[in-house]
DRENMARKE-780317 format. One line per field, with one value per residue (C-alpha): residue number from 1; x, y, z. Coordinates in steps of 0.25 Angstrom, whole numbers, plus 5000, padded with zeros to 4 digits. Example, Ala and Ser with C-alpha at 12.3 -4.5 7.8 and 13.67 -1.06 7.14 Angstrom:
! DRENMARKE-780317
pati	c(1_2) .
c1	c(5049_5055) .
c2	c(4982_4996) .
c3	c(5031_5029) .
***
This chain:
! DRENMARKE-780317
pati	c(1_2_3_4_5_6_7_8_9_10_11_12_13_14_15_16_17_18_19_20_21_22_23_24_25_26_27_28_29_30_31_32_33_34_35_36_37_38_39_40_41_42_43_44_45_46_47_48_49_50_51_52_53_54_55_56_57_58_59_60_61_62_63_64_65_66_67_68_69_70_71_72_73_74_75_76_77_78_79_80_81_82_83_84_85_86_87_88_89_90_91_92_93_94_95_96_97_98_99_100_101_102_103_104_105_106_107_108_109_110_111_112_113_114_115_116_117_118_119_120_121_122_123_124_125_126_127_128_129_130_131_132_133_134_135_136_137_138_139_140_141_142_143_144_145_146_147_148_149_150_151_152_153_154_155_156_157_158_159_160_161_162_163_164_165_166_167_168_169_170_171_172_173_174_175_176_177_178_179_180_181_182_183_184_185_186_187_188_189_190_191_192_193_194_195_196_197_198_199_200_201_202_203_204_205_206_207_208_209_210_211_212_213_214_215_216_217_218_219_220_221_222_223_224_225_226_227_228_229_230_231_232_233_234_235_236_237_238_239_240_241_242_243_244_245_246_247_248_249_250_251_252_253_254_255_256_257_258_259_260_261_262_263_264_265_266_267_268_269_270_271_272_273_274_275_276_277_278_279_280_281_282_283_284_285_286_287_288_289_290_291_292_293_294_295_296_297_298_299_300_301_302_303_304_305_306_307_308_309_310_311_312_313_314_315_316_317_318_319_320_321_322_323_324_325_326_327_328_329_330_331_332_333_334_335_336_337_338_339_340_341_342_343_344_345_346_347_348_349_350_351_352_353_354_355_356_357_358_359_360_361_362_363_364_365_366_367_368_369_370_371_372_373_374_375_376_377_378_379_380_381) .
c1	c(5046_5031_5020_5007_5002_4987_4991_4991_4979_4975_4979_4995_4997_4994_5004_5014_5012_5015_5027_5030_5029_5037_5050_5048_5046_5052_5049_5040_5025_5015_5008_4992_4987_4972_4965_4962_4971_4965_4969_4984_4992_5004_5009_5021_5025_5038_5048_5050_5059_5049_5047_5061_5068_5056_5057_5047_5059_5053_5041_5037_5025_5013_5010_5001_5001_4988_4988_4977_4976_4968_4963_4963_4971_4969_4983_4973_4968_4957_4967_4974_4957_4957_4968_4965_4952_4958_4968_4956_4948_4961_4962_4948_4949_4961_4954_4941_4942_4931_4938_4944_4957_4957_4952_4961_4973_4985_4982_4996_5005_5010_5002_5007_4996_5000_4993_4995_4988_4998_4997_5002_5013_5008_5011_5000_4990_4994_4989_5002_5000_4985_4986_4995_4987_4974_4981_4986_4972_4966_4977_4971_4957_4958_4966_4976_4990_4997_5012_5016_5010_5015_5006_5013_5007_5011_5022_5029_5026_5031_5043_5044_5042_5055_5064_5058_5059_5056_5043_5040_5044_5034_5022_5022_5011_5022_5031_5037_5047_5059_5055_5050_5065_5071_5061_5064_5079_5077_5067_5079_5091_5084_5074_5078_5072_5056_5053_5038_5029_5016_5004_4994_4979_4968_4954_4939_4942_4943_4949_4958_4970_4979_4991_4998_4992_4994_5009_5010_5005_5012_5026_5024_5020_5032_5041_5034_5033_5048_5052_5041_5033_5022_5010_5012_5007_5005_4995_4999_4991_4994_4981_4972_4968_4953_4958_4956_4967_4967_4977_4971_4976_4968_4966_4959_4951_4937_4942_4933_4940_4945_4946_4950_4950_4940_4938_4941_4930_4933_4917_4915_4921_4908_4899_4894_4882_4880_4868_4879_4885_4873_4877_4892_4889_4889_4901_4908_4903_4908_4920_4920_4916_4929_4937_4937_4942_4943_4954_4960_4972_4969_4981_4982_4997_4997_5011_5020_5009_5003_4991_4985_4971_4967_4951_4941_4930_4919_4916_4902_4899_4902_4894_4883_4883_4883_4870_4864_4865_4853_4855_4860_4871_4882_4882_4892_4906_4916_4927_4912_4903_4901_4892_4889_4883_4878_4873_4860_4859_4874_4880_4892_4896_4904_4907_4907_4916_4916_4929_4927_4941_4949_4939_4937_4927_4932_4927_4924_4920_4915_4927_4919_4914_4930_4933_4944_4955_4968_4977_4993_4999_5011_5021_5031_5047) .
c2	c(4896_4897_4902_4900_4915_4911_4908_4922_4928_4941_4950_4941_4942_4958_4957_4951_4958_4970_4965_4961_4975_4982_4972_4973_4987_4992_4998_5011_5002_5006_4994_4994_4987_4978_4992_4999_4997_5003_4990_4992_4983_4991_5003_5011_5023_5029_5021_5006_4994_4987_4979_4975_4972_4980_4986_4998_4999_4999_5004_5020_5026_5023_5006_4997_4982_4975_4961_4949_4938_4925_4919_4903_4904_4892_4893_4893_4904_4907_4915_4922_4927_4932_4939_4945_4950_4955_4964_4968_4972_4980_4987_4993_4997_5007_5009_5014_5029_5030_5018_5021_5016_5027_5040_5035_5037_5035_5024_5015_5017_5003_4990_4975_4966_4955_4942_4927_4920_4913_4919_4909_4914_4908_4918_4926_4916_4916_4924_4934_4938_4940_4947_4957_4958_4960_4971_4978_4978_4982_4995_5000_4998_5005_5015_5012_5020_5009_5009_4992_4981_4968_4955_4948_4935_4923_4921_4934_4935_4921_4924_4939_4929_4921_4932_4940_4929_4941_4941_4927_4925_4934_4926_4913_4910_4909_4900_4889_4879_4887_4897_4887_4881_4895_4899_4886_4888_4902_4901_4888_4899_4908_4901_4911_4923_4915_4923_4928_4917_4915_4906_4900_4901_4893_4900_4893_4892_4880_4870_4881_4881_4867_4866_4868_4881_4888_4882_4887_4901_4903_4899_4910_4921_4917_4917_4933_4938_4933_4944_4954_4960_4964_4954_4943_4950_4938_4926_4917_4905_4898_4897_4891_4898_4897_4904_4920_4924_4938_4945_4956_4967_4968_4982_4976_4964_4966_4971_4963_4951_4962_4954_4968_4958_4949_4950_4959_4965_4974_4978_4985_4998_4998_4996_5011_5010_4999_4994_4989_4978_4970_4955_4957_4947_4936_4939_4942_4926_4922_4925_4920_4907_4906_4907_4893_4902_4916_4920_4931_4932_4943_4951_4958_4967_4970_4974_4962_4950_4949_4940_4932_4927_4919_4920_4915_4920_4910_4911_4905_4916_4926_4920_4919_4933_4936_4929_4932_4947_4956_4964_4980_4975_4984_4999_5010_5011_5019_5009_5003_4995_4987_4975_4972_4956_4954_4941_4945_4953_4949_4960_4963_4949_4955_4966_4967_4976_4981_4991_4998_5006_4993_4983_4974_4966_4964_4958_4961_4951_4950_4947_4936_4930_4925_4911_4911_4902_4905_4916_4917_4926_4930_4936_4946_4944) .
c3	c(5007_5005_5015_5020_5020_5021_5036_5038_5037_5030_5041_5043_5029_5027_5037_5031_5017_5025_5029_5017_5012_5022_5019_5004_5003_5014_5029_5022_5019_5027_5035_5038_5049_5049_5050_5038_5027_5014_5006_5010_5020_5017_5009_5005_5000_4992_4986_4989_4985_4980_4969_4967_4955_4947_4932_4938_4951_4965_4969_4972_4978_4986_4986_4995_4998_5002_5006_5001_5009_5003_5017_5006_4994_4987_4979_4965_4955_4965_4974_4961_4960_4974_4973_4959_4965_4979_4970_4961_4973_4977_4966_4963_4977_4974_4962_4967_4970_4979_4987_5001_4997_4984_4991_5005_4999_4987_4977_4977_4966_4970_4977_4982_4984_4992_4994_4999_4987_4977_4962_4952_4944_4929_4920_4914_4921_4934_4946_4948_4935_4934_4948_4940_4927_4935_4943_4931_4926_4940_4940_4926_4931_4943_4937_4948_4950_4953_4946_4952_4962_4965_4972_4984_4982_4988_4981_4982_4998_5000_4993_5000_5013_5010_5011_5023_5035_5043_5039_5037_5050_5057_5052_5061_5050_5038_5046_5036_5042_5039_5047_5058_5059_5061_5071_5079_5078_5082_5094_5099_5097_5106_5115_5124_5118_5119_5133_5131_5140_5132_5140_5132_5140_5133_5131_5132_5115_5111_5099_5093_5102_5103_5112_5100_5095_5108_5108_5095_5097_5110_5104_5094_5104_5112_5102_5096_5111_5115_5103_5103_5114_5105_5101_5088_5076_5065_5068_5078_5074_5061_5056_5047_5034_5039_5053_5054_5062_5068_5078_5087_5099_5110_5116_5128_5135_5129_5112_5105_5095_5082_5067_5059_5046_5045_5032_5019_5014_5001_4998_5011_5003_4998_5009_5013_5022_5032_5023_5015_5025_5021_5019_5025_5035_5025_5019_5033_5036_5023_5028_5042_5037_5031_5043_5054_5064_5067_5077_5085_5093_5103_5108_5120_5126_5141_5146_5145_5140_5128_5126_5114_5115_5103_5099_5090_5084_5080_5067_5069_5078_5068_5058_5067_5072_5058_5053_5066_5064_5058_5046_5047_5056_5051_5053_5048_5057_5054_5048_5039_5046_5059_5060_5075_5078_5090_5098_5103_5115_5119_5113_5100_5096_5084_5075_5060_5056_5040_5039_5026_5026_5027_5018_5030_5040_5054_5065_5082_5089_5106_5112_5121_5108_5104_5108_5115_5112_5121_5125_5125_5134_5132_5141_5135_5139) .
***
């Protein structure tokens, strides 16, 4: 079968390299969460099954998988240079013995690198094998201990994805028609089982949500919630590559909109004092203007009813508040640093967030200042 793993987003597709990991290597790999993450998505310790048949055997020791995710591969060479720059990047991190990752803990004797861009297969030409002769290169460099790795490209996870149906199937967003048919045949052989109530209630947003999409994300919650009591953990919209699609729990009524993963950004490592932030803004808009929309699916749990409230955060009000905001806006916090834009004498409109520990720009925005599009409320059998 074959997949459309941009669909995903960064933060679906960690997820499911993750689980990836835990079915090829066994139930002992060690996830990490959207928190910080040291350049792992996964590791493992001891012995492992993995790779098998090898000439070297199995894997032993201490290995880490990290997961790149190309938000627009364009299926040429430009993707194979992405992905030779990302794992260049990687590896002088490791390398780098002042670097958080180097003095925090063991260097891996083993690492996967996992990405959804396709690497073509042309011998000696071809990107699999100049991922691999740069990475040899990269290990003598850096003086690296690392005794095997392996790349997961779009191939070798599609073809990982054919024989675990158990995982393909937990992302809506990898559906192919196969997998539609026997859901179908599955939801009319037990029709009865699809007891949680879910009711769609619009909000003021407007142009987003059709009949259609609210049909279409009701049925999947009904479906989730008829089996599970706790909330849907992939993506529920199939979106648009140009979409940022985040999932967030909500603590209480007033928790402001949370991205944790707006954007990776490797060259914080080196920003020290808040002097340094100097000229992120343009790079943080850069890389709003990529998106058309920025969504999040806001979850709250009380007792017996869980709600999903879909939000949007307008991209044109970030970039604005952006421009608008005068120079020294960042100060030390203690995850980096913490930009703070407000509107006038109205108060915080958003918040800026440079986490150094995980190499990562996140974002808070007002809850007043999300559009709201619509809530699903789903009542638990």
């Amino acid at each position: 079968m074959d997949y459309d793993l941009t669909r995903l987003g960064p933060r679906d597709f960690e997820h499911l390299t993750q689980a990836l990991a835990v079915k090829i290597l066994g139930t002992g790999v060690s996830v990490f969460g959207d928190g910080r993450d040291g350049g792992r998505e996964a590791t493992f310790r001891g012995r492992t099954s993995f790779p098998a048949p090898d000439p070297d055997g199995p894997w032993s020791g201490y290995g880490v998988l990290q997961a790149k995710f190309r938000i627009r591969p364009i299926g040429t060479s430009a993707d194979t240079k992405w992905f030779l720059k990302e794992v260049a990047r990687e590896l002088a991190t490791w390398g780098d013995p002042n670097s958080s990752r180097a003095k925090g803990g063991p260097l891996p004797d083993y690492m996967i690198l996992a990405t959804n861009v396709v690497l073509s297969s042309v011998a000696g030409s071809g990107g699999i094998d100049r991922v691999e002769k740069s990475i040899k290169e990269l290990v003598t460099k850096h003086r690296l201990p690392l005794k095997g790795w392996k790349v997961w490209h779009f191939d070798q996870i599609r073809t990982f994805l054919d024989l675990s149906p158990e995982i393909r199937q937990t992302y809506d967003a990898l559906i192919t028609p196969a997998d539609v048919l026997a859901d179908l045949r599955r939801r009319a052989e037990a029709r009865e089982t699809l007891k949680a109530n879910v009711r769609f209630s619009p909000g003021p947003g407007r142009g987003l949500v059709t009949g259609n999409f609210s049909r279409r994300i009701a049925n999947r919650l009904c479906v989730h919630h008829s089996l599970h009591s706790t909330p849907f953990g992939a993506s529920l919209i199939d979106g648009n590559s140009d979409w940022l699609v985040k999932m967030q729990r909500a603590r209480s009524a007033t928790m402001p909109l949370v991205i944790s993963k707006l954007m990776e950004a490797p060259w914080l490592r080196d920003f020290i004092t808040a002097d340094d932030c100097v000229g992120v803004e343009g790079r943080v808009v850069s890389k709003i203007s990529d998106f058309q929309r920025i969504l999040v699916f806001r979850i709250t749990e009380a007792s017996t009813v869980i709600t999903y409230r879909l939000y949007e955060i307008s991209t044109d009000l970030l970039i604005d508040g952006i421009r608008a905001a005068n120079g020294g806006i960042f100060k030390k916090a203690g995850y980096g640093f913490c930009g703070d834009f407000s509107r006038g004498n109205s108060g915080r409109l958003f918040d800026l967030r440079l986490d150094r520990s995980v190499e990562k720009i996140g974002l808070q925005l007002a809850l007043e200042c999300g559009i709201d599009h619509g809530t699903w409320t789903v009542e638990l059998p």
